[in-house]
N, C-alpha and C positions, 0 to 999 in steps of 0.2 A: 530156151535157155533157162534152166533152175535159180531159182535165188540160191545166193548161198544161206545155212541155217545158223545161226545162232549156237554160240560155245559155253559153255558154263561147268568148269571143273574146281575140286578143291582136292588138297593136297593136304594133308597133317605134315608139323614141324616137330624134330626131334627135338633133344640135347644138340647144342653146337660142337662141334670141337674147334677150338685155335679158336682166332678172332673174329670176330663179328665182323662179315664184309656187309656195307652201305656206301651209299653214295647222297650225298646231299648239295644240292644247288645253291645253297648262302648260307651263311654264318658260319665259315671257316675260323678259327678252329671251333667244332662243335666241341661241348660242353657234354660228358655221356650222361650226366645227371639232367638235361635236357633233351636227350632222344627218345622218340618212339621205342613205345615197349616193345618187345623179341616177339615175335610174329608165333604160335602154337598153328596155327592155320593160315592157307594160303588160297585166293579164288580168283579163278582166270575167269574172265567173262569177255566173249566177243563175239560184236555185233554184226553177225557178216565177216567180210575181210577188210571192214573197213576200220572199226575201232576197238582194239582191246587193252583194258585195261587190267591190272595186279593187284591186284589188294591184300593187307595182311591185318589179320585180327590176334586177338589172346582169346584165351578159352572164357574170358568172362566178358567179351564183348567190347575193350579196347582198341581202338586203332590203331594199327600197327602203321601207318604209311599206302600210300599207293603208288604207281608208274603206270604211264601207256606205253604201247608195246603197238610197230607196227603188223606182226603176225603170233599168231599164237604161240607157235612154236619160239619165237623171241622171250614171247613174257615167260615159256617157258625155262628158257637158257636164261634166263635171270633167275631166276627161283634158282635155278638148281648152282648158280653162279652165288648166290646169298647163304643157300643152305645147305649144300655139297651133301652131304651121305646123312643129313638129319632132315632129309625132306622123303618126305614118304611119297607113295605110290598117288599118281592123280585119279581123280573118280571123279565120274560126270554127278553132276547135279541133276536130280529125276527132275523132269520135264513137268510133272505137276506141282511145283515147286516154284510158288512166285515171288518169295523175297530167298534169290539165293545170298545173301548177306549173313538174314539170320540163321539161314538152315548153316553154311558155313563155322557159326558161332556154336551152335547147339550141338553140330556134329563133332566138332575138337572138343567142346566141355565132357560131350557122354564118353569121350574116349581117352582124355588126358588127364581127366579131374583126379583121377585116385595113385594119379602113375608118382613112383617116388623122386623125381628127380626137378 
């Protein structure tokens, strides 16, 4: 029997349109001038089929929030649930790539940094 392999994608975030869907677990009513900054980047990472988690950064390295997800394809329908038609195409993180956190980071700055919006 194979192990299963290890997942690690990232996805570029658009322009939103309509409202920003979140979901947060305390401090009802949130405060938008205390939320997590808008996610420019999106990174699935799962460990096997056992653990994956979501991550969202901005193009200069801010935290956007995280979620675990019991299968990839979950954390994927969340994404695409937060960022509807401004979530771009997913891409595997190359394998010789061992902080995909910051490849994530560097990969939305080389590509969102100039864009006008």
């Amino acid at each position: 029997m194979s192990q299963p392999t290890d997942k690690r994608l990232i996805a570029l975030v658009g322009a939103l349109a309509g409202e920003r869907r979140t979901t947060h677990t305390a401090g009802y009513p949130l405060d938008a001038a205390k939320m997590l900054p808008l996610a420019d980047v999106v990174l699935l990472v799962a460990a096997g089929n056992s653990s994956v988690m979501l991550f969202r950064y901005t193009a200069h390295g801010e935290f956007g929030g995280d979620t675990w997800h019991a299968t990839p394809d979950d954390a994927q329908e969340q994404a695409d649930y937060e960022y509807g038609d401004a979530l771009g195409q997913w891409v595997e993180v190359p394998e010789d790539v061992k902080d995909a956190h910051a490849f994530a980071v560097q990969y939305a700055f080389d590509r969102l940094n100039g864009r006008d919006w």
